[in-house]
N, C-alpha and C positions, 0 to 999 in steps of 0.2 A: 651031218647035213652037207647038200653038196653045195660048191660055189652059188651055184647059180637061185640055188633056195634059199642061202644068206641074203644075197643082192637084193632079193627080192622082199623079205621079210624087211630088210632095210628102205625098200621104199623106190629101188632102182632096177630098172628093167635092163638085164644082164645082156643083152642083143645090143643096145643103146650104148650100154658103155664099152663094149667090145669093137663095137663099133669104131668110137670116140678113138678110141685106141690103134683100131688098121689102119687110120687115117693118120693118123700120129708117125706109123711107121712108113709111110711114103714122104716123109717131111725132112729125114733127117741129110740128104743130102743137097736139099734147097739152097739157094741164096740165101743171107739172111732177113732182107726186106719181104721178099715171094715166101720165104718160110712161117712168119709172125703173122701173115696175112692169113695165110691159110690156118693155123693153128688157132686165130680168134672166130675164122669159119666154124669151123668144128666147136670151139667153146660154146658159140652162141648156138649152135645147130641142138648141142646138149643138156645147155639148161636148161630145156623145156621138159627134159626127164626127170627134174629136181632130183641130181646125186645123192642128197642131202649128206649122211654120214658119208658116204663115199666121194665126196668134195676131195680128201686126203690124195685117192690114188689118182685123181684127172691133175692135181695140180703137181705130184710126181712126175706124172707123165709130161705136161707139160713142160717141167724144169728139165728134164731129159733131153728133150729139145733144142732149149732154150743153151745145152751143155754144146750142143754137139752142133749147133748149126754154121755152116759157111761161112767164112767170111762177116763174122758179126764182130765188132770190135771189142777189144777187153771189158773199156770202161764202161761200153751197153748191156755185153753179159752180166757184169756183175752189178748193175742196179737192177737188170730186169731178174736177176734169179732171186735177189733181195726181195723184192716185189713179190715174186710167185711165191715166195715159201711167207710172205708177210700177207698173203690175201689169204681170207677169210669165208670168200666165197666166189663162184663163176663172176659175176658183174664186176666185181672188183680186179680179177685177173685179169679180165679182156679191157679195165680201165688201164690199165698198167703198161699193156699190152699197144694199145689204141692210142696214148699219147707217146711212148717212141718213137712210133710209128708215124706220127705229128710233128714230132719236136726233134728227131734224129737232128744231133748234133752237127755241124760245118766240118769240112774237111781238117784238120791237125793242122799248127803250124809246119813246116817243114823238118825242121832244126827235131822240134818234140818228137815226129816222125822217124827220122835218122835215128834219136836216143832209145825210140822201142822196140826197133828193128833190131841193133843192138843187144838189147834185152833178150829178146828173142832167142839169139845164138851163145850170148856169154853168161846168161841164170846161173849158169852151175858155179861162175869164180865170185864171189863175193869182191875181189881185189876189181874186176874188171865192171863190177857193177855197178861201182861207189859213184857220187856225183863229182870226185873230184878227173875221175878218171873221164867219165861220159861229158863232161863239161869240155874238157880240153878237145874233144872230137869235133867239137858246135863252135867252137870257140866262145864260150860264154864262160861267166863265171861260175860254181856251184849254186853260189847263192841266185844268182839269176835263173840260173838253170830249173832248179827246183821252184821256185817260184810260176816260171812260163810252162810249167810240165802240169802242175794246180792247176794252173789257169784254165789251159786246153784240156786237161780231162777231169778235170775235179778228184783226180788222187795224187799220192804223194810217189814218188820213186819203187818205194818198199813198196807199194801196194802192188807195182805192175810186175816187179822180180817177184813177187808171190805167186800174183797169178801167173805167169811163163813156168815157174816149177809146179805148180798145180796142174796146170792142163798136160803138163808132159808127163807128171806123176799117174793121173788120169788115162794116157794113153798107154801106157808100162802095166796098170792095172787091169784094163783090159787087154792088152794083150796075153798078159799071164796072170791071171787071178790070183794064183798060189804061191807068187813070188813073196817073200818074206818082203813084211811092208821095211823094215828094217834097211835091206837093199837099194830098195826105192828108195828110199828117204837120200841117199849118199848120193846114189845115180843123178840124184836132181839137186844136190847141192844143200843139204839135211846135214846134221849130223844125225841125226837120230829121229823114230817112227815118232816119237812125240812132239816133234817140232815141227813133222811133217801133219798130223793129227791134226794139228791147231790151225795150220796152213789151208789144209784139207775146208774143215768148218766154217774158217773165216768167209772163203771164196765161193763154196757150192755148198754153205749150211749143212752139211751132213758128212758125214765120215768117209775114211774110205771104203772101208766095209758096204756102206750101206748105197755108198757109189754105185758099185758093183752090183749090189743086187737091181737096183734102177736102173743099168745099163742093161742086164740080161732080162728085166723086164719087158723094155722096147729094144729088140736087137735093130744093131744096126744095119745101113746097106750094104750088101752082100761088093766083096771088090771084085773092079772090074778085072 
């Protein structure tokens, strides 16, 4: 049976959801405000084609997005991909969607800024990423430190050095698919593909493997 006579037997008009999807891929090098905007266009534009079992591959699509867009801040990727892969149906994606978009969070303190930025370039040294070290840079204490870092993003230290080795694991992965995740996992401050694994799941709900197939599902924009 071909694609498009599945789709259909399922209930969903394969134009519609192909659709849903070219529009998806003019999205991924947006802003991240003009990008969420547009991608709740297209959600609501779609539910009137009731997906219904094919809910799965719009909300894929949509976390693809949601992976790769501009300039969106850690802590908003990883409630809103929380969210995509926790909805259960369109309405509910574009609630998720629709109150970021409402409630985006205040600028970072400064100090907490400095600290991510950091993050950012030192992920791979465990020595350089501890709060005793990052503290003495703020002039704060650890304990303070880690405290004001809660406060302004609602996670902990670990959470943010996860994600900085996850989106660079991410970007290693596509670049080279075939690369033994093994590799990866050291290159980004791993010992090993299993503690990359887990890394992997925590941040973007799914594997790296199954990354990769989502990524070449919606390629991305072509460099300039």
């Amino acid at each position: 049976m071909q694609a498009s006579e599945h789709l259909r037997n399922k209930g969903m008009d394969p134009d519609r959801l192909c659709g849903f999807f070219n529009r998806l891929q003019a999205l991924l090098d947006y802003p991240a405000r003009q990008g969420l905007q547009s991608v709740v266009q297209a959600l609501r534009h779609l539910e009137a084609a009731k997906p219904g079992a094919q809910f799965g591959l719009v909300r894929d699509g949509t976390a693809a997005v949601i992976l790769r867009l501009r300039r969106l801040p850690d802590s908003d990727r990883y409630a809103l991909l929380q969210a995509a892969f926790g909805a259960r149906d369109i309405p509910t994606l574009v609630r998720a969607l629709d109150d970021w978009l409402e409630h985006r969070p205040k600028p970072l303190d400064p100090r907490v800024q400095a600290v991510l930025a950091a993050v950012q370039v030192e992920y791979r040294s465990p020595a350089k990423c501890r709060l005793a070290c990052l503290s003495r840079s703020v002039t704060l204490s650890p304990w303070h430190l880690s405290k004001l870092i809660h406060k302004e993003t609602g996670r902990h230290l670990a959470d943010h050095v996860r994600q900085a080795r996850v989106d660079e694991a991410a970007r290693r992965l596509i670049a080279a698919p075939a690369r033994p995740l093994r590799r990866i996992a050291q290159d980004v401050g791993y010992k090993d593909e299993t503690d990359l694994c887990h890394a992997f799941r925590l941040v973007t709900g799914c594997s790296p493997r199954q990354y990769i197939r989502l990524s070449q599902t919606i390629p991305g924009p072509s460099p300039p």
